[in-house]
C-alpha positions as CSV (number, residue, x, y, z in Angstrom):
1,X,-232.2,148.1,-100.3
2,X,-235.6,147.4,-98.7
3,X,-235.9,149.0,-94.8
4,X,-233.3,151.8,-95.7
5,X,-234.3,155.6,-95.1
6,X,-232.7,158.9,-95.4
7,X,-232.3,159.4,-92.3
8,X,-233.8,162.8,-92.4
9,X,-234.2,163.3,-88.4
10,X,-230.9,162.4,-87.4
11,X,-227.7,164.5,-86.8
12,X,-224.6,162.9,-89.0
13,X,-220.9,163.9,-89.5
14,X,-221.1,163.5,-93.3
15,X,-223.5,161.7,-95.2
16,X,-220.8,158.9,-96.6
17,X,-217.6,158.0,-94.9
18,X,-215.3,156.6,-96.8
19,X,-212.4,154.1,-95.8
20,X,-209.6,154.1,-97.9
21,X,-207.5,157.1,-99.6
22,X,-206.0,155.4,-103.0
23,X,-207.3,156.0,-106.3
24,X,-211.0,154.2,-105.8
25,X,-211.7,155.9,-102.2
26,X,-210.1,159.3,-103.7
27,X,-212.4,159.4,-106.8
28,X,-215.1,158.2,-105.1
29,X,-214.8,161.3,-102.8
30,X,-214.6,163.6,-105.8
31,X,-217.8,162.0,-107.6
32,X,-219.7,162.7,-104.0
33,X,-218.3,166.3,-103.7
34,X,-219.2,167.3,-107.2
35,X,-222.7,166.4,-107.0
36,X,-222.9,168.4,-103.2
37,X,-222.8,165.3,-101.1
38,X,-220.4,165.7,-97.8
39,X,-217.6,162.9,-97.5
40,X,-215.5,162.0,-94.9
41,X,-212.4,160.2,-96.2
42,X,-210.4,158.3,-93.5
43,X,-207.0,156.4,-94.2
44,X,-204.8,154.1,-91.6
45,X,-201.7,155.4,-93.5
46,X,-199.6,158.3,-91.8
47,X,-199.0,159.6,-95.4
48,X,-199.9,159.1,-99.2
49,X,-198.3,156.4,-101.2
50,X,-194.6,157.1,-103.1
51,X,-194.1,154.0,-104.8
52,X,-195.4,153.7,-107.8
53,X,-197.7,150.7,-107.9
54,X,-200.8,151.0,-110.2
55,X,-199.2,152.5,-113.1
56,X,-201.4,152.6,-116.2
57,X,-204.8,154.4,-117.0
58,X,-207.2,152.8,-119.5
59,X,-209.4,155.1,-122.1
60,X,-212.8,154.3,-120.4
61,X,-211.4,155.4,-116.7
62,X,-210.4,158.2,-118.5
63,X,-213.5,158.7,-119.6
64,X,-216.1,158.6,-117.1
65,X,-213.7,161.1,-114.9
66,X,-213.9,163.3,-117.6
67,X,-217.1,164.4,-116.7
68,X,-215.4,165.7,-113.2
69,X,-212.7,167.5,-115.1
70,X,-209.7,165.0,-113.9
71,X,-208.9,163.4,-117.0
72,X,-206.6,166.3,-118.6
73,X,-205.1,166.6,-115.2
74,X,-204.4,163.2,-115.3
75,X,-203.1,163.1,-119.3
76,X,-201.1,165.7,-118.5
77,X,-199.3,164.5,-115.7
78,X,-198.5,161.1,-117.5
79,X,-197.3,159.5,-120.3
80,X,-199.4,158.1,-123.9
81,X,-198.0,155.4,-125.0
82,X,-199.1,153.9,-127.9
83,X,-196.6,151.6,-129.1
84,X,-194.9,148.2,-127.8
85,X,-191.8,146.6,-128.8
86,X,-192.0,143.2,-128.5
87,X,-188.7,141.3,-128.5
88,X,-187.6,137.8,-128.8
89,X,-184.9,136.1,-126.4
90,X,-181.2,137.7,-127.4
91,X,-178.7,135.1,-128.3
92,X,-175.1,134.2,-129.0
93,X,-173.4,132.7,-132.0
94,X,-173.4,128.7,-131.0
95,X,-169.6,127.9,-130.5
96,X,-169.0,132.0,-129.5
97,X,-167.0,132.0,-126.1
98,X,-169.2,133.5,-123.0
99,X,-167.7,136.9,-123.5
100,X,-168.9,137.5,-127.5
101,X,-171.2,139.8,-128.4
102,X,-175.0,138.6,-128.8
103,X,-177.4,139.1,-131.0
104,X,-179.5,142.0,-130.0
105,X,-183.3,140.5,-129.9
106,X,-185.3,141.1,-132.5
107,X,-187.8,143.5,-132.0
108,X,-191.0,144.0,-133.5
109,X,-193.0,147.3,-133.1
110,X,-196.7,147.3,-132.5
111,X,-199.4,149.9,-132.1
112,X,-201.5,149.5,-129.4
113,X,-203.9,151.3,-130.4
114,X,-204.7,153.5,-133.4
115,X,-206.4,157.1,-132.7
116,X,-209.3,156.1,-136.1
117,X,-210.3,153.0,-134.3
118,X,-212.4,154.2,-131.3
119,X,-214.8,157.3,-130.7
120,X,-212.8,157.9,-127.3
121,X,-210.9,160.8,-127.0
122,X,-208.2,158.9,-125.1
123,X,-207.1,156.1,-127.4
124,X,-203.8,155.2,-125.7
125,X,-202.6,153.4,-122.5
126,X,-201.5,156.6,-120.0
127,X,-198.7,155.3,-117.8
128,X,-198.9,157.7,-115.1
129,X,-197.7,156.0,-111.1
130,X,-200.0,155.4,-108.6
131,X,-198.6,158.0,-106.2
132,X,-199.1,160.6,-109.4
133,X,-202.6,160.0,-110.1
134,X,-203.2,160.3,-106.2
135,X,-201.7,163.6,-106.2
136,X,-203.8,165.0,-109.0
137,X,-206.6,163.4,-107.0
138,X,-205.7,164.8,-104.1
139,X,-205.3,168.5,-105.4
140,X,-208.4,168.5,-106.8
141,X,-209.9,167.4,-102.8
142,X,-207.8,170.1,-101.7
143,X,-208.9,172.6,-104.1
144,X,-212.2,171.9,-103.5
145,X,-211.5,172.1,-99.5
146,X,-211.9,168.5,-98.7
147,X,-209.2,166.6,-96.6
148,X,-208.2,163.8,-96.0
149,X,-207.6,162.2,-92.3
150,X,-204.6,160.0,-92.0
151,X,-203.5,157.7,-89.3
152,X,-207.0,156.5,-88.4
153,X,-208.2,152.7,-88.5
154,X,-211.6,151.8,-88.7
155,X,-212.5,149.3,-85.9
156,X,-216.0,149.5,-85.6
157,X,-219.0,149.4,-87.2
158,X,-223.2,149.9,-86.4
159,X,-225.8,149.9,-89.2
160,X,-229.4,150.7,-87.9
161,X,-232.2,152.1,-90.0
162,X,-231.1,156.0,-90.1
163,X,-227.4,155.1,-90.7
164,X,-223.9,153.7,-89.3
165,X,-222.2,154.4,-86.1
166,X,-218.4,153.5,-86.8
167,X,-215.1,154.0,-84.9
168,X,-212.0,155.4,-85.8
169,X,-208.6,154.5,-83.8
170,X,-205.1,156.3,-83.6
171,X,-202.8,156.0,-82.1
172,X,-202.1,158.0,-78.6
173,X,-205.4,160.2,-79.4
174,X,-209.0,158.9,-78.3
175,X,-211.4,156.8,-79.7
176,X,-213.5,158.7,-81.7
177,X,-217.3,158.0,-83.2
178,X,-218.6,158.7,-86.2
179,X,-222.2,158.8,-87.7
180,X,-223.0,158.8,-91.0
181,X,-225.5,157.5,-93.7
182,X,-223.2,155.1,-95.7
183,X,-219.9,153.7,-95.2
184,X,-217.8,152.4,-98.6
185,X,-215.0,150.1,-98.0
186,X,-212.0,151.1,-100.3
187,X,-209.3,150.3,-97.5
188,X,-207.7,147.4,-100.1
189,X,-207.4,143.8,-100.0
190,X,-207.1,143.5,-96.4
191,X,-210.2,145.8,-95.5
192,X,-211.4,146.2,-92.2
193,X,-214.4,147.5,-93.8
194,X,-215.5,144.3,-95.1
195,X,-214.3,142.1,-92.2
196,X,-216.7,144.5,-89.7
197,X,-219.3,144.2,-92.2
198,X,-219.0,140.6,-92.3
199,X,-218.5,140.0,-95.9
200,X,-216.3,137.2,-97.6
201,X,-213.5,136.9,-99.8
202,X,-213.1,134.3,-102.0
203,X,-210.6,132.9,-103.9
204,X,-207.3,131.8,-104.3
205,X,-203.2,132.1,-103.9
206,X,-200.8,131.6,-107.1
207,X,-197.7,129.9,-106.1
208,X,-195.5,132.4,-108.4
209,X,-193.5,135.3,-107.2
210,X,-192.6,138.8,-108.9
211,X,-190.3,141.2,-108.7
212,X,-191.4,144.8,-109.0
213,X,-189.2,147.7,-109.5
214,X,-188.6,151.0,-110.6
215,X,-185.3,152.2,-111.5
216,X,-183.2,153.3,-114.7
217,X,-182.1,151.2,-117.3
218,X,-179.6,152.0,-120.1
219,X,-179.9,150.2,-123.5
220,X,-183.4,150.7,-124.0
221,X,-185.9,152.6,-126.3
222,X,-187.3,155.5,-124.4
223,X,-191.4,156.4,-124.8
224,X,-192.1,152.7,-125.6
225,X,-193.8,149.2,-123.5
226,X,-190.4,146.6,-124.2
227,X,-191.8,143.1,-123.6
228,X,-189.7,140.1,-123.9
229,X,-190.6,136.7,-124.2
230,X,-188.9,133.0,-123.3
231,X,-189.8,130.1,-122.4
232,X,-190.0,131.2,-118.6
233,X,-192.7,133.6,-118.9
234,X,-192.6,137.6,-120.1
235,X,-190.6,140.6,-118.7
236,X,-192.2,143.9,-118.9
237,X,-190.5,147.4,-118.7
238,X,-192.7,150.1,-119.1
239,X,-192.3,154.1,-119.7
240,X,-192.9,155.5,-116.8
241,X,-191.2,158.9,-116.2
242,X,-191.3,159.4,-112.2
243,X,-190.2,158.5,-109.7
244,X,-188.4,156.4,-111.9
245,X,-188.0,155.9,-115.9
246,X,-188.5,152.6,-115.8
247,X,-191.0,149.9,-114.3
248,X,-189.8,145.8,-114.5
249,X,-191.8,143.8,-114.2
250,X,-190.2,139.7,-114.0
251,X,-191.6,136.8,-112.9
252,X,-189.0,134.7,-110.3
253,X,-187.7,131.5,-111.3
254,X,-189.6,128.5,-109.5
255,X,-187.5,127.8,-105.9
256,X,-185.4,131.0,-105.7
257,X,-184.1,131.7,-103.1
258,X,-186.0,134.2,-100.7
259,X,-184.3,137.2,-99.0
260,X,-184.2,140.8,-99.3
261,X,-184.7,142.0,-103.4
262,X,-181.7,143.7,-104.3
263,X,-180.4,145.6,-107.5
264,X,-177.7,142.1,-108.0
265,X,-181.2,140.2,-108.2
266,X,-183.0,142.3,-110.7
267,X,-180.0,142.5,-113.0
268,X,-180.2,138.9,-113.2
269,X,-183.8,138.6,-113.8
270,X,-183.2,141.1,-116.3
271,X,-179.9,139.3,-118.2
272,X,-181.7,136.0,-118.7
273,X,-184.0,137.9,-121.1
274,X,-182.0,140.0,-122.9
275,X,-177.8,138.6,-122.3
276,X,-176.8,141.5,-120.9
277,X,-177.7,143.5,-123.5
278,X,-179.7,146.2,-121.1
279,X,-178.2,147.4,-117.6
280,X,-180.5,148.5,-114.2
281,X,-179.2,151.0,-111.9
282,X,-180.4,153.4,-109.5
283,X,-183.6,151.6,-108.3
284,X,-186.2,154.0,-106.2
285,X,-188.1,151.2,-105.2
286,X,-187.7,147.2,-104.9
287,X,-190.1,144.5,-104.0
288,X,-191.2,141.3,-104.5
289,X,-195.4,140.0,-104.2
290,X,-197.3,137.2,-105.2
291,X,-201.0,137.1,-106.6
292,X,-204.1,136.5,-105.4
293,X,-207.2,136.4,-107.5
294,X,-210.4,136.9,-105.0
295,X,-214.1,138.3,-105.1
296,X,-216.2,139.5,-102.3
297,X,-219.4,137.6,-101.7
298,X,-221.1,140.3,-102.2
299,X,-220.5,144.1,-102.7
300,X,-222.9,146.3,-100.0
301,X,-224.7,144.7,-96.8
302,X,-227.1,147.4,-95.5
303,X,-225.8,150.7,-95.8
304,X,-221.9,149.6,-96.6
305,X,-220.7,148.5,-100.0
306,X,-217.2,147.8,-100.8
307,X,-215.1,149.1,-104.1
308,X,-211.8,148.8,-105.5
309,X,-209.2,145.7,-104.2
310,X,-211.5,145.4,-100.9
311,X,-214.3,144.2,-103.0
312,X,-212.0,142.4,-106.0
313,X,-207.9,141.5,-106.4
314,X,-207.0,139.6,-109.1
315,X,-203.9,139.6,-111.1
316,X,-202.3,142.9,-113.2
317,X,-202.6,141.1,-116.3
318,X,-203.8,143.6,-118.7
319,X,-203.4,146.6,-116.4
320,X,-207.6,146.3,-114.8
321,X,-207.0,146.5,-111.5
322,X,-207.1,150.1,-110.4
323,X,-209.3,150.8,-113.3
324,X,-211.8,148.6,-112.3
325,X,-212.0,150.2,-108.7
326,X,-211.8,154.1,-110.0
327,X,-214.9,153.1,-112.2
328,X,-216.8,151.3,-109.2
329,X,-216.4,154.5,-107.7
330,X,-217.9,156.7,-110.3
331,X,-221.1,153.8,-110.8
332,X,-221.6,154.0,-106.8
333,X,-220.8,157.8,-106.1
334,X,-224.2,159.5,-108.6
335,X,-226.0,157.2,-106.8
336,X,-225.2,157.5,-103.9
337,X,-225.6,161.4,-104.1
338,X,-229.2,161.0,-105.8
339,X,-230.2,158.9,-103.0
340,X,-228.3,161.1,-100.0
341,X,-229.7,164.3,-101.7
342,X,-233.4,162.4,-101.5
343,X,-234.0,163.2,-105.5
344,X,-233.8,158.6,-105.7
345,X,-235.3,155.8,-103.9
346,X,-232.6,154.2,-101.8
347,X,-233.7,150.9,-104.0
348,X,-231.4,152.5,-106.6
349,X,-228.8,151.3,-104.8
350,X,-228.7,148.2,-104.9
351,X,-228.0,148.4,-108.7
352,X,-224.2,149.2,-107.7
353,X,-224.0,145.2,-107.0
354,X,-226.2,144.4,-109.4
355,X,-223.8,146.3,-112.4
356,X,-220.3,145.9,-110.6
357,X,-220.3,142.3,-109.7
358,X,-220.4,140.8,-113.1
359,X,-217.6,143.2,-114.3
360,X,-215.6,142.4,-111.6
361,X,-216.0,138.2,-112.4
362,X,-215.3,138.8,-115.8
363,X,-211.9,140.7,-115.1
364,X,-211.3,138.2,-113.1
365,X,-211.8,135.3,-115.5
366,X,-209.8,137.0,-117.7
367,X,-206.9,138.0,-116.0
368,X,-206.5,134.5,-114.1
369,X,-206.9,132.9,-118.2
370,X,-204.1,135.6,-119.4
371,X,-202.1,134.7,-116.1
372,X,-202.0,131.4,-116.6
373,X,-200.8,131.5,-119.9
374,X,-198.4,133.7,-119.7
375,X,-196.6,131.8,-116.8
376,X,-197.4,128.1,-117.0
377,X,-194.8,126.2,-117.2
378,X,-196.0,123.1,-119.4
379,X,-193.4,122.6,-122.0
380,X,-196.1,123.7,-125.1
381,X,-196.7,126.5,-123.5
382,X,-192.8,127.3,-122.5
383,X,-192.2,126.5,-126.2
384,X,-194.7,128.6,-127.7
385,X,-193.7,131.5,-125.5
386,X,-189.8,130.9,-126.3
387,X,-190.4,130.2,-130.1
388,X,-193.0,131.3,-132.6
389,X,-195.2,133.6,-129.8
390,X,-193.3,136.9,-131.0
391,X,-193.7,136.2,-134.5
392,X,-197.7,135.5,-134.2
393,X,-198.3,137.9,-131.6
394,X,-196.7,140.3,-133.8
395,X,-198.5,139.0,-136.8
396,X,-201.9,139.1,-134.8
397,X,-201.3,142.9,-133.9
398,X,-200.8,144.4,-137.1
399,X,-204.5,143.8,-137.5
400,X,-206.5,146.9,-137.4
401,X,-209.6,144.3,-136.4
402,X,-207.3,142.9,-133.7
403,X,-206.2,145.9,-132.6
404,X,-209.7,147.4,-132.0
405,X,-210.7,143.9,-130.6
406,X,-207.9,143.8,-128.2
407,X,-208.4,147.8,-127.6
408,X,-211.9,147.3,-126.4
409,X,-211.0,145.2,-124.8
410,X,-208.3,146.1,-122.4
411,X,-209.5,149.4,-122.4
412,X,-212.6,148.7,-120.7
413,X,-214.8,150.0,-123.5
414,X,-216.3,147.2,-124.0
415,X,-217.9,147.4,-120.6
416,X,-221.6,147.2,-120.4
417,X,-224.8,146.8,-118.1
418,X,-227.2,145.5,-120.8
419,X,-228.8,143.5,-117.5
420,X,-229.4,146.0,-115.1
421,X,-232.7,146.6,-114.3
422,X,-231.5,150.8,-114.9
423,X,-231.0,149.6,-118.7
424,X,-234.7,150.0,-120.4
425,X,-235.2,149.8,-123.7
426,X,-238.5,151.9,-124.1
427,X,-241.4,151.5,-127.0
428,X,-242.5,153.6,-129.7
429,X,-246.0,155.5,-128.5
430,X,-249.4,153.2,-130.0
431,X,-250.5,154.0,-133.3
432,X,-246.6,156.1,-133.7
433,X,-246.3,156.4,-138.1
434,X,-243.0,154.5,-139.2
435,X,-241.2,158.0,-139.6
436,X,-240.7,156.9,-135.7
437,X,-239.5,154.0,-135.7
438,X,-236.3,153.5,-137.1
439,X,-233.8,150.5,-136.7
440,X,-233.0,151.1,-132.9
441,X,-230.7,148.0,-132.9
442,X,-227.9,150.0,-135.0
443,X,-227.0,152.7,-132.1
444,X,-226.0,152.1,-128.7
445,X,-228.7,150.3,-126.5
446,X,-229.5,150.6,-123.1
447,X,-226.8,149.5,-120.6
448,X,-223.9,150.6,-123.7
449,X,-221.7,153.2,-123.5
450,X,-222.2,156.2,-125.4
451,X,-220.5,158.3,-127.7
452,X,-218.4,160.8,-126.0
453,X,-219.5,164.4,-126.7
454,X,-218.0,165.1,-129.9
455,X,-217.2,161.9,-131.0
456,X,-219.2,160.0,-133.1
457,X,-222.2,162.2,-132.3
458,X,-223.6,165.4,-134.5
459,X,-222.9,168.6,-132.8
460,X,-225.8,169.3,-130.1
461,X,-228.0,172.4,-129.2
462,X,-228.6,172.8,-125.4
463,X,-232.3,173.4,-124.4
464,X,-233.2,175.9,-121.6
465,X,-230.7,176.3,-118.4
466,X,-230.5,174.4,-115.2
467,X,-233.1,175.0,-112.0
468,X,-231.8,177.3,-109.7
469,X,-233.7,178.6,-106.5
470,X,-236.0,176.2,-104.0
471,X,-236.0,173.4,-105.0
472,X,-232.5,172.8,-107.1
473,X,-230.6,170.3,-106.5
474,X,-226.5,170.8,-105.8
475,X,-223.9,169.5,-108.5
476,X,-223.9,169.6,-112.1
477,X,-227.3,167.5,-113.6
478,X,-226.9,163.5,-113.6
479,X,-228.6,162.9,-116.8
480,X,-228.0,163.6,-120.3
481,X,-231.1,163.6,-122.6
482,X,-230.3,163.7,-126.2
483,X,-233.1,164.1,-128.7
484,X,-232.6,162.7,-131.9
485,X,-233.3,163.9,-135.7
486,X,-234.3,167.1,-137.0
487,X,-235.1,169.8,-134.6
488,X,-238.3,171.3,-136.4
489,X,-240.0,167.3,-135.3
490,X,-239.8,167.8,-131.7
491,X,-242.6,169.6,-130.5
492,X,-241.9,172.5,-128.8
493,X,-243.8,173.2,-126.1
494,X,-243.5,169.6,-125.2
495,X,-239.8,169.6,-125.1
496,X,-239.6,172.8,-122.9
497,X,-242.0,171.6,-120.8
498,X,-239.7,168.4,-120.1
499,X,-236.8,170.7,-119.4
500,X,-238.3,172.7,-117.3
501,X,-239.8,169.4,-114.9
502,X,-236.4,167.6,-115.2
503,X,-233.9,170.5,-114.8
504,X,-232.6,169.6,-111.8
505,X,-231.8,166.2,-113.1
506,X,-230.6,166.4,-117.0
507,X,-229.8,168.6,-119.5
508,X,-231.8,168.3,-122.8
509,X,-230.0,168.4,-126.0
510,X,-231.3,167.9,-129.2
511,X,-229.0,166.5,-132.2
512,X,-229.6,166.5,-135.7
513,X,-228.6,162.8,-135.8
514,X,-227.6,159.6,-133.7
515,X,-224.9,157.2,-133.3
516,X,-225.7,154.0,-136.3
517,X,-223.2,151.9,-134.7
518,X,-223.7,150.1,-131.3
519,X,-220.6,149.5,-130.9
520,X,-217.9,152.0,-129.2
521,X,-215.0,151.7,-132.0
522,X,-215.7,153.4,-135.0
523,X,-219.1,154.7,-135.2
524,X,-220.8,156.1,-137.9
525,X,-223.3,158.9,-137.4
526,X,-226.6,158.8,-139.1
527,X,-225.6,162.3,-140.5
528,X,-223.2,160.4,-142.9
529,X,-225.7,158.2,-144.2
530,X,-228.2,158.6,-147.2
531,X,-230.9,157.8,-145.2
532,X,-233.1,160.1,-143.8
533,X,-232.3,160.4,-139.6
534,X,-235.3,159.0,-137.6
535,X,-236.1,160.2,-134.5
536,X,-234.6,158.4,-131.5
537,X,-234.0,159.7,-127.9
538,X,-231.7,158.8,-125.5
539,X,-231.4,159.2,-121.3
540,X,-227.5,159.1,-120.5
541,X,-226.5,158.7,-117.4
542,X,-223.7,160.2,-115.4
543,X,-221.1,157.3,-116.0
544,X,-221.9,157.5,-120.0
545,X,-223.8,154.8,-120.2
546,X,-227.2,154.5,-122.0
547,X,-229.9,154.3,-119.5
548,X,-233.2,154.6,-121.6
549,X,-234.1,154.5,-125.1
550,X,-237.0,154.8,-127.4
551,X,-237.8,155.6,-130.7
552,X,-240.0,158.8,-131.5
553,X,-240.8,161.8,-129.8
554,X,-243.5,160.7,-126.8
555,X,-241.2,161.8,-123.8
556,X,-244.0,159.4,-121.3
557,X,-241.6,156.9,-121.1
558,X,-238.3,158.4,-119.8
559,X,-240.6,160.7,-117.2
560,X,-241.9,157.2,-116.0
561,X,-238.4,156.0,-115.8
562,X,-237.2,158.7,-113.8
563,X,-240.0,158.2,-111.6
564,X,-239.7,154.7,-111.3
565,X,-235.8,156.0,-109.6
566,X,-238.3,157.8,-107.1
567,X,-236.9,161.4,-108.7
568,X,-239.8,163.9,-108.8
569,X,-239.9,166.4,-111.2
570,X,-240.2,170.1,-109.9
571,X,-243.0,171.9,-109.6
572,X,-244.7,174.2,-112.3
């Protein structure tokens, strides 16, 4: 982010303007708002989305927007599911005239995921539409008196050294210009924002097509993820309340014919699963799409960056999609505020890319490998899929150790930025006694998640109060620092001191004890163990992931790593 300023001297509309009102741009507007950063939030849409769409939230996205107070909105507006019934293909009696009754297909039930397996507070899948999480989105804007603008296309865009000059268009009403210090791209797969910028997007087209629908159906368990498998590929209907009960989800046989998707059509995709055994009626919403799996060339040129589909698209295997771009938003959105607020170096920046990319290849990889097996149409696969797949995937998931594999997963837990140059693993002080030093490599290292408050981690004691007056920053503090081990072995004075340098920043918490396990499903806290707790600190960041660590009490390493962001502490 070399050669990119504040832009102190110059008059702008907001400090970020952001292209794109679904989930990613939404969230992303929140994040900036909370931490008293102005947004503009633009959309080329006349009005919100009603279909559903993106329908399931994983545990991390509800996570990190728990810290913004969205994630009970959210639960409570949707549905936990944490069960799937996973049937085999119905049949008939051989010799049994078309009109006998069929075997109903076995079903086997599964738990997704099991509430002792993870230290997350959301261990379920939350089914919730798109068009419902963008209205608890969008009543928290409103509540907070932001807006959004609707009906205006981006069609221009200027970076210079203060900021970017872009154009909106509408129709019948002026061009109008807009300056601002950053511009983020989350207008979709077909952004403008990335074409202006001139960014690439590369990738591929699958030859398959899908129907998508939400409707009723009769004849099914209510609450529960039905999947059924054959040798064609698998048929999904999920629990999803409104605007209908039910989302299908059914890939089209190879050389159908195209035309309009009608009710007659799904009905038929559904009866070659299940022999009539389940009826679809009153759809709300009918469509067919194919699948793309592509990756921008890069995620920010200058002063734009790109999140959500306009920066990755890749198949809805596993339910990462909108996930993926809701947690782009939160990594880009504290940094962006830090650095718009002037408490960073605009160099921080350029850690969004650096943290982003590789979780978007890797959902990428993954999805295309799930993808292809689930459709393929080579006859092992077709076999295995028609056959003994129920049985063994059945099998498999019965497995608390699979389970909590496969949680972390497709839950996004398991997400980490061990790599980023923001993940520093810090050293005990010279000539430091053994008391501390303990076994860092058993609690969460830097780039990991961490614990959620109250969930795998000792209860904590909150040290001193945040600035206020000249000199405070807006928005609740970006950092988390959690002192380790029995309270009587931090100094003092030392401790206080901290606080009071940093306040603007962090919060300072002390902790009797910290997390042994490095992993995110079930930790142990050192309070449990025999041994006596060393003395370990840890810098969270914002997102809930570990930014800097170090055994003992010498608090010279995190104040040179918050320097090293360009903050500066306050004065005495």
């Amino acid at each position: 982010m070399a050669g990119i300023g504040i832009g102190t001297g110059t008059a702008f509309d907001a400090d970020v303007l952001i292209v794109g009102a679904g989930p990613t741009g939404l969230a992303l507007a929140r994040e900036l708002h909370t931490h008293g950063v102005t947004a503009m939030i633009v959309d080329r849409a006349p009005d919100a989305v009603h279909e559903s769409r993106a329908l399931a939230i994983q545990a991390r996205t509800l996570e990190v927007l728990a810290r913004n107070s969205l994630a009970d909105d959210l639960v409570t507006a949707g549905n936990p599911t944490g069960t799937l019934l996973l049937h085999g293909r119905a049949r008939r009696r051989r010799g049994s005239p078309s009109a006998a009754p069929v075997h109903a297909a076995p079903a086997h039930a599964v738990p997704l995921f099991d509430e002792a397996l993870g230290d997350t507070r959301f261990p379920f899948l939350l089914f919730l539409s798109q068009a419902g999480t963008e209205r608890v989105l969008v009543d928290r804007l409103a509540g907070a008196g932001v807006g959004i603008r609707r009906g205006l296309t981006l069609t221009g865009l200027t970076q210079d050294t203060d900021g970017v000059t872009c154009t909106l268009d509408s129709p019948g009403v002026p061009t109008r210009t807009v300056r601002t210090r950053f511009v983020v791209g989350c207008d979709g797969a077909h952004s403008a924002t990335r074409h202006l910028a001139g960014i690439g997007f590369s990738g591929r087209a699958f030859p398959q097509r899908f129907l998508l629908a939400d409707l009723e159906a009769d004849g099914l368990e209510p609450g529960r993820v039905h999947v059924y498998l054959a040798g064609a590929g698998p048929l999904f209907l999920f629990p999803l309340g409104s605007p209908a009960s039910w989302r299908l989800l059914v890939m089209l046989p190879p050389g159908s014919r195209t035309g309009p998707v009608t009710l007659a059509l799904a009905q038929a995709a559904v009866t070659r699963y299940t022999r009539d055994t389940i009826r679809v009626h009153h759809p709300v919403w009918l469509t067919e799409f194919a699948i793309s799996s592509r990756l921008a060339d890069t995620f920010a040129r200058g002063r734009v960056f790109l999140a959500g589909d306009a920066a990755h698209i890749h198949s809805p295997a596993g339910a990462q999609g909108m996930n993926t771009g809701i947690q782009d938003a939160v990594n880009l959105g504290w940094k962006l505020a830090l650095v718009c607020r002037g408490a960073a170096d605009p160099a921080l920046l350029g850690s969004y890319e650096r943290e982003r990319l590789p979780v978007a290849r890797s959902v990428l990889a993954t999805t295309n490998r799930a993808f292809t097996v689930a459709t393929s149409q080579h006859p092992v696969l077709r076999g295995l899929r028609a056959g003994p797949a129920v049985w063994a995937a059945a099998l498999l998931l019965r497995s608390r150790a699979a389970r909590r594999t496969g949680f972390r997963l497709i839950s996004e837990l398991g997400i980490h930025y061990r790599g980023s140059p923001l993940s520093v693993e810090g050293a005990p002080a010279e000539g430091a006694p053994q008391r501390a030093r303990p076994r860092l490599g058993r609690g969460p290292r830097p780039g990991e998640r961490f614990p959620q408050p109250g969930m795998g981690v000792a209860p904590v004691s909150l040290i001193g109060t945040a600035a206020a007056g000249p000199g405070a920053a807006p928005g609740p503090p970006v950092f988390r620092m959690l002192l380790c081990g029995p309270a009587a072995e931090w100094p003092d004075t030392r401790v206080r001191d901290f606080q009071a340098r940093w306040a603007h920043l962090l919060t300072v918490e002390l902790t009797p004890s910290a997390p042994r396990s490095r992993w995110s499903a079930a930790p142990r806290a050192a309070a449990t163990s025999r041994r006596r707790p060393g003395l370990v600190q840890y810098l969270v960041r914002w997102d809930g992931y570990v930014g800097y660590r170090a055994a003992g009490t010498d608090l010279d390493g995190v104040t040179a790593y918050l320097l090293a962001l360009g903050a500066r502490p306050l004065p005495p």
